[in-house]
TIPADREN-282094 format. One line per field, with one value per residue (C-alpha): residue in three letters; y, x, z. Coordinates in steps of 0.5 Angstrom, whole numbers, plus 500, padded with zeros to 3 digits. Example, Ala and Ser with C-alpha at 12.3 -4.5 7.8 and 13.67 -1.06 7.14 Angstrom:
<atoms>
r: (ALA,SER)
v: (491,498)
u: (525,527)
w: (516,514)
</atoms>
This chain:
<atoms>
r: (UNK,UNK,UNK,UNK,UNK,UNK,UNK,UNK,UNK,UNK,UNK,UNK,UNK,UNK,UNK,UNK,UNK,UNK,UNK,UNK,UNK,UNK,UNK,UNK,UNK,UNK,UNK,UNK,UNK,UNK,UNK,UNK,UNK,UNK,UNK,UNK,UNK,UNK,UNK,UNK,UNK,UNK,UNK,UNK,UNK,UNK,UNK,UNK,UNK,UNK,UNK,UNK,UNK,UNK,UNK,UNK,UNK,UNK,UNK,UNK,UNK,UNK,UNK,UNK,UNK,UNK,UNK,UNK,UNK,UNK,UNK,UNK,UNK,UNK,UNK,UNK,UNK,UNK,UNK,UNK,UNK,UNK,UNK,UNK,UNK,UNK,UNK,UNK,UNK,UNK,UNK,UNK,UNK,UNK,UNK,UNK,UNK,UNK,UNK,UNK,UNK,UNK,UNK,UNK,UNK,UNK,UNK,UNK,UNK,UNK,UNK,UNK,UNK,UNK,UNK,UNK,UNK,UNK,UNK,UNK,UNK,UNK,UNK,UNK,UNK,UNK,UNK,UNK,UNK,UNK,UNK,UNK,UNK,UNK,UNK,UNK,UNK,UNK,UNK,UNK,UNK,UNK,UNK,UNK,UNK,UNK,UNK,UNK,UNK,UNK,UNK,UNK,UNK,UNK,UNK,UNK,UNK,UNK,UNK,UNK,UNK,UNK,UNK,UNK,UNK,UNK,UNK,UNK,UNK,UNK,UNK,UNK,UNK,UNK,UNK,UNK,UNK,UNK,UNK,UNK,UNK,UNK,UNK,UNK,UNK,UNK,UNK,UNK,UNK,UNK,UNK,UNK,UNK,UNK,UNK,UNK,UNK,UNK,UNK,UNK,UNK,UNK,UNK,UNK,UNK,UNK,UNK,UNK,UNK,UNK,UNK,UNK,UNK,UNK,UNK,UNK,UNK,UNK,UNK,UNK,UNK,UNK,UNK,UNK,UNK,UNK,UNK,UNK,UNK,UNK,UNK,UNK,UNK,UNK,UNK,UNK,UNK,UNK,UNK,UNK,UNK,UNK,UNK,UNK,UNK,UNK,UNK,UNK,UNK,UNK,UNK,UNK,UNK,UNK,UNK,UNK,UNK,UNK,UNK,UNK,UNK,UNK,UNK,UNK,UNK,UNK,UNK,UNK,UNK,UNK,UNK,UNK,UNK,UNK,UNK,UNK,UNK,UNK,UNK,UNK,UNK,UNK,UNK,UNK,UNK,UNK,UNK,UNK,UNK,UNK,UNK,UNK,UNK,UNK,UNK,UNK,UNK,UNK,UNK,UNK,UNK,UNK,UNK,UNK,UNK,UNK,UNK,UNK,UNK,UNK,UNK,UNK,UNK,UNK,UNK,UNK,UNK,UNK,UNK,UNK,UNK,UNK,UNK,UNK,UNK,UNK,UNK,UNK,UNK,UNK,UNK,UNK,UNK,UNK,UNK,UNK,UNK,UNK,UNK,UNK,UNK,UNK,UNK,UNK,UNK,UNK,UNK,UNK,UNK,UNK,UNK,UNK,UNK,UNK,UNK,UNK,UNK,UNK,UNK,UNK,UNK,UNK,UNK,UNK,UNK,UNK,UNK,UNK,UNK,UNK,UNK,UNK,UNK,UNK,UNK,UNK,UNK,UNK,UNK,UNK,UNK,UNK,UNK,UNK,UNK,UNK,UNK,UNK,UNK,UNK,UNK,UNK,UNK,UNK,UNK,UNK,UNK,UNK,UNK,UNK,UNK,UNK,UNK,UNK,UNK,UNK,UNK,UNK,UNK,UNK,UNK,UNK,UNK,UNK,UNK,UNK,UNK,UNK,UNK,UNK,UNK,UNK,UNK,UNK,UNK,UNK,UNK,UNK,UNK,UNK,UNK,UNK,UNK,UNK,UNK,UNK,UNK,UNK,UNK,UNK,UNK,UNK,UNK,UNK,UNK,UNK,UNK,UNK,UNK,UNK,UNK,UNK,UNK,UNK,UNK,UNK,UNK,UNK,UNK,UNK,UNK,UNK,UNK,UNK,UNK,UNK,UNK,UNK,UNK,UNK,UNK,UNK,UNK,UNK,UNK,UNK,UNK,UNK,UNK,UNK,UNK,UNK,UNK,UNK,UNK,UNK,UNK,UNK,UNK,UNK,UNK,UNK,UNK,UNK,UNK,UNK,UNK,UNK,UNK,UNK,UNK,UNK,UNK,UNK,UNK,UNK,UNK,UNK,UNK,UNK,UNK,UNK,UNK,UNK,UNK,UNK,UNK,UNK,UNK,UNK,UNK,UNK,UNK,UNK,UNK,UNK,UNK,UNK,UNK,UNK,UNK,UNK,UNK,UNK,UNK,UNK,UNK,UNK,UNK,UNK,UNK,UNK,UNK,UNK,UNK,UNK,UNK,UNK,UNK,UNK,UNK,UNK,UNK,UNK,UNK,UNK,UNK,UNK,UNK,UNK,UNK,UNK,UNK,UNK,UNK,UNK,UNK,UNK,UNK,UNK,UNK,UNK,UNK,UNK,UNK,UNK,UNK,UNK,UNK,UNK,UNK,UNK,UNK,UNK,UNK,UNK,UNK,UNK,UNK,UNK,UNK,UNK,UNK,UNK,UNK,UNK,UNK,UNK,UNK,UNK,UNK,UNK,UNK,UNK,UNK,UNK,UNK,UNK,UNK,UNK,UNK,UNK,UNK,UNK,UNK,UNK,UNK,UNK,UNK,UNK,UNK,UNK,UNK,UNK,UNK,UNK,UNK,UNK,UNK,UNK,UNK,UNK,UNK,UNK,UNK,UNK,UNK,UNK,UNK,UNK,UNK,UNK,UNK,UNK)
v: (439,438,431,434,438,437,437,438,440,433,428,430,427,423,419,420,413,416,421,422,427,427,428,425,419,420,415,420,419,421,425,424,416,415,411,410,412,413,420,422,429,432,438,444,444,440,436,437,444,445,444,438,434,436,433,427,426,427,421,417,418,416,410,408,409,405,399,395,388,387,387,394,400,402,410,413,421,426,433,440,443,450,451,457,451,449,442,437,431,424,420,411,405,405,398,395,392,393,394,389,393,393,386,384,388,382,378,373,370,362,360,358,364,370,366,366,374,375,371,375,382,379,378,386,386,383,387,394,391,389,396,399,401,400,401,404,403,395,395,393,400,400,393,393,387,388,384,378,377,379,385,391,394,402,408,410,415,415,409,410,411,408,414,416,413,415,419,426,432,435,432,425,420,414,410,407,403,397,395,398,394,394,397,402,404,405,410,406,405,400,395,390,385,391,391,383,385,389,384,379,383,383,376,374,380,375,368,371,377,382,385,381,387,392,396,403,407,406,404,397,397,400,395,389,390,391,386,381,374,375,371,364,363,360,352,351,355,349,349,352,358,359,358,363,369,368,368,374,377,376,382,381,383,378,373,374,371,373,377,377,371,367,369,369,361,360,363,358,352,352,355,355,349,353,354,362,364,370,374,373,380,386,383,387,395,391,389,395,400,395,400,407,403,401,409,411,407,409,416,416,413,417,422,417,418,423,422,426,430,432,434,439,441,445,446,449,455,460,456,460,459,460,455,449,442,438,431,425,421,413,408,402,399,394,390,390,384,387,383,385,381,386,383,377,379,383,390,396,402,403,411,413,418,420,418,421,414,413,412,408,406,406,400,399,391,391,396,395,400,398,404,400,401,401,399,393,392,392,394,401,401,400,402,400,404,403,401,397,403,405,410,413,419,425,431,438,437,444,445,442,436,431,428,421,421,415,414,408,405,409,415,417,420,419,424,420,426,420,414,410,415,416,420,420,426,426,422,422,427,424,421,418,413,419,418,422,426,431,435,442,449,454,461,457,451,445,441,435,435,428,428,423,422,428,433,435,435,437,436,439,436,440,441,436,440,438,441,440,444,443,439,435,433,426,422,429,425,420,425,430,430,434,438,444,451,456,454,453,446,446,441,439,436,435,438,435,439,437,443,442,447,449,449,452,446,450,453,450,457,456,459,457,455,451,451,444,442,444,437,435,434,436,433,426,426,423,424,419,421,426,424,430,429,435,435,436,443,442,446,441,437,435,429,428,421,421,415,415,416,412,417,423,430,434,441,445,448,453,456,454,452,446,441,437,433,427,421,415,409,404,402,403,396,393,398,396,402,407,412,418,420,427,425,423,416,412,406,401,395,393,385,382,386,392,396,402,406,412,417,420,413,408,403,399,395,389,390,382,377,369,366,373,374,378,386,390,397,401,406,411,415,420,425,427,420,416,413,408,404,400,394,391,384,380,376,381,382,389,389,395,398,402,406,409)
u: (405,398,393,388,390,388,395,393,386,385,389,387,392,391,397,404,407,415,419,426,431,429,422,415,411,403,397,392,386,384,378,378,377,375,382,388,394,400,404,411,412,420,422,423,430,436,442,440,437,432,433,436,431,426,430,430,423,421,428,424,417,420,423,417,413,417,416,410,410,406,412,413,408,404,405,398,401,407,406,408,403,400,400,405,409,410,412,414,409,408,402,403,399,398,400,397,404,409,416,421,426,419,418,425,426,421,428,429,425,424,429,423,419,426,427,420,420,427,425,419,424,428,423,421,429,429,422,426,433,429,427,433,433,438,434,441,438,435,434,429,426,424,421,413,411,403,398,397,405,408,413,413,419,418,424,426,430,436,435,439,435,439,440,445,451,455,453,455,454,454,447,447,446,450,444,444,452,450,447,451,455,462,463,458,463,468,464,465,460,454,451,445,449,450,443,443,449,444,439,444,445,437,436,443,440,433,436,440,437,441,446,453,457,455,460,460,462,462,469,468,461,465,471,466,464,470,475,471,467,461,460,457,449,446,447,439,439,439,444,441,439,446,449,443,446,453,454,450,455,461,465,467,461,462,462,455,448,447,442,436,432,437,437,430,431,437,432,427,431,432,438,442,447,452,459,462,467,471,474,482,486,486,483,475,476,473,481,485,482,484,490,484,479,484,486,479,476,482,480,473,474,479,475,471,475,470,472,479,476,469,473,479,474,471,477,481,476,480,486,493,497,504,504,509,506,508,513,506,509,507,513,509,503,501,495,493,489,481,476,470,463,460,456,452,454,460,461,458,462,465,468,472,471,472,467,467,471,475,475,469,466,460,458,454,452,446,440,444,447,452,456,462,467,474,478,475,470,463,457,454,448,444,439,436,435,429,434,442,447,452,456,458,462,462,460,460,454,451,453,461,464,462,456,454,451,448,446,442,441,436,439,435,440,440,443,445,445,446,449,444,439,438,433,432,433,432,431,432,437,442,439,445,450,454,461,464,461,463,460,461,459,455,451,451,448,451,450,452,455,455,459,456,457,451,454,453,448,446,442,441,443,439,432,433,432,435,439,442,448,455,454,459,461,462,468,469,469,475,479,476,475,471,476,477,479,481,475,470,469,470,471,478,479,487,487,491,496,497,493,488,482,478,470,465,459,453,455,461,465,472,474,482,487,494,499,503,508,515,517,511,513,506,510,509,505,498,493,491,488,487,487,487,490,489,489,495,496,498,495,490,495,492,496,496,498,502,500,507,512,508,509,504,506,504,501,499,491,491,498,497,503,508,511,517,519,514,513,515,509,510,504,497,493,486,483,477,477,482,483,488,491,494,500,500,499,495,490,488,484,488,488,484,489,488,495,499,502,507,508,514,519,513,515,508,505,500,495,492,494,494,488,485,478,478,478,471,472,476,476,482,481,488,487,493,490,489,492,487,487,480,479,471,471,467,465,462,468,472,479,484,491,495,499,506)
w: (516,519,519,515,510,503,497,490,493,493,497,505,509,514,519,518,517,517,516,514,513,506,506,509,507,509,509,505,502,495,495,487,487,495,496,501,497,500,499,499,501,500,505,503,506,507,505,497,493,492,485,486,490,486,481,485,486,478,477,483,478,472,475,478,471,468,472,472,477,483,488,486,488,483,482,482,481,481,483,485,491,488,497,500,501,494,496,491,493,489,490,490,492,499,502,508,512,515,514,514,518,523,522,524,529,532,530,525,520,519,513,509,509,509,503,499,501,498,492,490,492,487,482,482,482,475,472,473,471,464,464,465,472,478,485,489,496,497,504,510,510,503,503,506,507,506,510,505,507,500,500,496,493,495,495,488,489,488,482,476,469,463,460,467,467,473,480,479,482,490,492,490,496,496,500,506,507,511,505,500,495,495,488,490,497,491,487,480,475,478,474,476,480,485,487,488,493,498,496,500,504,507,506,511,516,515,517,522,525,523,517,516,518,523,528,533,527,520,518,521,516,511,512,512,506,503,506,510,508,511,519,517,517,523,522,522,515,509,504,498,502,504,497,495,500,500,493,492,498,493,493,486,482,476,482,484,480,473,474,479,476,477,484,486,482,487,494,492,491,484,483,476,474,471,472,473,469,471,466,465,465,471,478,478,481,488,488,485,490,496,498,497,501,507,507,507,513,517,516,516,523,527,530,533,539,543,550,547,542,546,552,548,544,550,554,548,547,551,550,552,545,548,553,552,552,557,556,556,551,552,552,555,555,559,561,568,568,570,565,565,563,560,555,551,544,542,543,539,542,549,552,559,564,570,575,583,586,580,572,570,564,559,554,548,546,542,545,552,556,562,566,570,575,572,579,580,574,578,574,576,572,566,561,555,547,542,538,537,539,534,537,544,546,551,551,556,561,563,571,568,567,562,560,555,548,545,539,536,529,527,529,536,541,548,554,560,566,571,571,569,566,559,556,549,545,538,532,525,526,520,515,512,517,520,519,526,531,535,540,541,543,539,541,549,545,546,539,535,529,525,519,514,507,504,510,516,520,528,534,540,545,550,547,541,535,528,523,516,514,509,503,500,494,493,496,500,506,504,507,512,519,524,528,532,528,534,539,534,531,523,517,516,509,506,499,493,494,502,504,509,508,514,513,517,519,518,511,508,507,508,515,515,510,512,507,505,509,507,506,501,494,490,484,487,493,494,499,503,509,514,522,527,535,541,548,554,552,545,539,535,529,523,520,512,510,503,500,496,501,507,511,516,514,521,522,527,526,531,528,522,521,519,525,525,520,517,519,516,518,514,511,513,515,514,520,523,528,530,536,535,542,545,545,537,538,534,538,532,531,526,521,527,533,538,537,539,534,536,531,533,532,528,534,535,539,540,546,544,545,541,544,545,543,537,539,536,539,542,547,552,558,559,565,570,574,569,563,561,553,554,548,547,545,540,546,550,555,556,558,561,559,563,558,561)
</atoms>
């Protein structure tokens, strides 16, 4: 939409602040009153229907109508455009600032004044709790600090009014997960005590200059939030600061500050002397679901494996189904002593390729980029993102072979043609934290399809165009990936009965169907998962994990077909990352250690050792010359596994 142009034949819009896969946020003028406003606009298209979103936008002004309190932006009007464009629209005060996201990007905040800024945060909290409002989204970008240095509290959109009860529905967001309190990752009734989560969540990232838990992926995020206490504090940061933001990070609910007052008495040092008293009887959902938890982040992470899934993808269209696989089990790992120094501060994401003289390999800390050689661990090159890379993977170049994909924080996506060129592509593509990506061919297109908890969205890789597809109905993610369905990519999802559904990305239809596996027991089995492997000749195999019996039950997507008989694993352990590869071993980052699981015997083995750095990201390269497992550190190092 044009600078310029005139919404209700009265707000002309002037500058585009932001914009999002939801919608647009202009500074206007009100040609009525003669004032700046700010005015929120919802695309037309996108993850919800129609419906629904204009849904949203009346439930985001309801919740600001209720609210009155200078920490909240005031609501001025609400409304449907009469333009051909019909666009839902909302009318707010215009506050002159910045975001916090952008003033923490300049780095973290004295102690003194992160905690003023939380505890006025938390002061608006407690006037729309009173009102019967939980925001559901409490993060940096929703937080404008105006040029007198006080924050406002924007983005009511997906808040919870008292007469709604739970999320319901294909087109309800889930907010932004980095942020996200563990009870709200769990799906269970929220209260106000998950906004103070994400309101800790803030004020750690303010002290330290970025949030608590952070990873190439969702799973470690997801995982963080679920199982991990929060990394310590910078030591200049005074007890009462700490003690105010550690206990709003308790994962138990019933553990956290009374409510946002208490908070934001606590952020100005004058936190409550009270005891806590837990309610005796069954331990709080945060705890019940650990075993459903740890289920979904492995699943959730598995197809991150792009230097596997990328390549086969593009090779298997034209596929020869009779051909045998050959024998590429691995017996052995062994370290082959290279280490390489690659960075500062831990590991983000790491992916493998051939190169011209030998194996090398890309790596992401923060906004770095870095290309390495693998026979001797030189350093190739380097670039720089816009913002902290999350994720790396490979994709089909034009003239062959392969290319780099990054993509950043704020979901930029930069393509690397040469070893050190990265050219930015796209930007806010997936509006939510994707999941997987899998890179794929469609009508001579190379795209990126990124699966997040709404659905399916894609770009471009050569002219950066944005697309939205597949809807998801809440908690669909928990047990599907992005895989390949005879040449095309597809959203796999393992069924209640132990069926993978194959759906089309764009649209959801359903596209192909494997029955259960002979040996499942729809009298007693549950779902816990789905993982997908490919690669060396073989069909692409789905592997459903039954959470009753502990074992992996294998079908073959191409042929839609059972194989062999199921797997006996044992027990799933707390994954921060996971890597399935060709010939259906599982590479984990599993309780604090790098570990290869076969899952033809179960056998595991630990690629760490006592005194190693803890293990963040993980990364293979399998080709006729090179068998390679590659583990990133949390201090910056990378080092190589041969795999026999």
């Amino acid at each position: 939409m044009p600078a310029g142009q005139l919404i209700a034949d009265r707000y002309r819009l002037d500058e585009l602040i932001g914009a999002g896969g939801m919608g647009e946020v202009w500074r206007a003028f009100d040609t009525g009153l003669h004032r700046d406003v700010a005015i929120k606009l919802l695309y037309r298209s996108g993850f919800e229907s129609a419906e629904a979103a204009h849904a949203r936008f009346v439930r985001e002004a309801q919740a600001v109508a209720r609210i009155r309190h200078p920490g909240i932006a005031v609501l001025h009007d609400f409304g449907e455009d009469p333009g051909p464009d019909g666009r839902s629209y909302l009318v707010m005060e215009y506050v002159e600032g910045r975001p916090l996201s952008a003033v923490l990007a300049d780095g973290p905040l004295p102690p003194d004044t992160a905690m003023r800024l939380c505890a006025d945060v938390a002061d608006a909290l407690a006037t729309a709790h009173s009102a019967g409002v939980i925001h559901r989204d409490i993060k940096p970008a929703n937080i404008i600090v105006g040029t007198d240095t006080r924050p406002r509290l924007v983005d009511f959109g997906i808040a919870l009014l008292p007469d709604e009860t739970a999320l319901t529905g294909p087109d309800v967001r889930l907010g932004t997960l980095t942020y996200a309190s563990p009870e709200q990752i769990d799906g269970e009734p929220l209260t106000p005590a998950s906004d103070l989560y994400s309101l800790g969540v803030v004020a750690y990232e303010c002290l330290s200059g970025e949030p608590p838990f952070t990873g190439p992926s969702l799973s470690p995020v997801v995982h963080g939030h679920l199982h991990k206490p929060p990394p310590e504090l910078p030591s200049d940061v005074p007890a009462g600061a700490r003690n105010a933001v550690m206990r709003a990070l308790e994962k138990d609910p019933a553990r956290r500050w009374r409510d946002a007052a208490d908070l934001a008495a606590a952020c100005r040092g004058d936190a409550p002397d009270e005891e806590t008293t837990l309610p005796l009887g069954p331990p709080p959902a945060s705890a019940r679901n650990a075993r459903r938890r740890t289920l979904l982040a492995a699943a959730i992470a598995t197809p991150i494996a792009a230097g596997a899934t990328a390549l086969t993808l593009w090779l298997n269209q034209h596929r020869d189904t009779d051909t045998d696989p050959p024998e590429t089990a691995i017996t052995t790992v062994r370290h082959d002593g290279l280490v390489i120094a690659a960075h500062d501060e831990p590991i983000e994401a790491i992916v493998a390729l051939p190169g011209e003289n030998g194996p090398v390999a890309y790596t992401a800390a923060g906004t770095q980029l870095r290309q390495w050689n693998l026979a001797d661990g030189a350093a190739l090159g380097a670039a720089e993102t816009e913002h902290p890379v999350t994720a790396l993977l490979l994709a089909p170049a034009p003239g062959g072979g392969e290319r780099v994909i990054a993509v950043d924080r704020a979901s930029g996506v930069y393509v690397a043609d040469t070893a050190a060129e990265f050219t930015r592509i796209g930007t806010g593509a997936f509006d939510a934290i994707a999941a997987v990506y899998a890179p794929h061919q469609r009508d001579q297109s190379t795209l990126l399809t990124a699966m997040t908890p709404m659905g399916c969205a894609t770009v471009d890789l050569d002219t950066g165009a944005a697309g939205q597809g597949m809807i998801f109905q809440p908690g669909f993610i928990d047990h599907a990936v992005l895989a390949p369905n005879r040449g095309e990519l597809a959203v796999a999802h393992a069924e209640p009965d132990g069926a993978v559904a194959l759906h089309h990305p764009a649209d959801g239809s359903v596209v192909g169907r494997v029955p259960p596996h002979p040996d499942w027991d729809p009298e007693t089995a549950r779902t816990g998962g789905l993982w997908f492997t490919e690669g060396d000749g073989r069909s692409p195999r789905g592997h459903v994990y039954n959470e009753t019996d502990q074992r992996f039950y294998q079908v073959d997507l191409w042929t839609y077909e059972a194989i062999g008989a199921p797997v006996a694993l044992g027990p799933v352990g707390s994954v921060h990352d996971l890597r399935l590869l060709p010939d259906g071993s599982i590479l984990t980052i599993e309780d604090g250690h790098a570990t290869l699981t076969s899952t033809e015997t179960g056998a595991r083995v630990r690629l760490t050792a006592a005194g190693d750095p803890e293990p963040v990201a993980l990364a293979s390269l399998l080709t006729p010359d090179s068998r390679i497992a590659l583990t990133g550190y949390a201090d910056g190092t990378v080092r190589t596994w041969q795999l026999d």
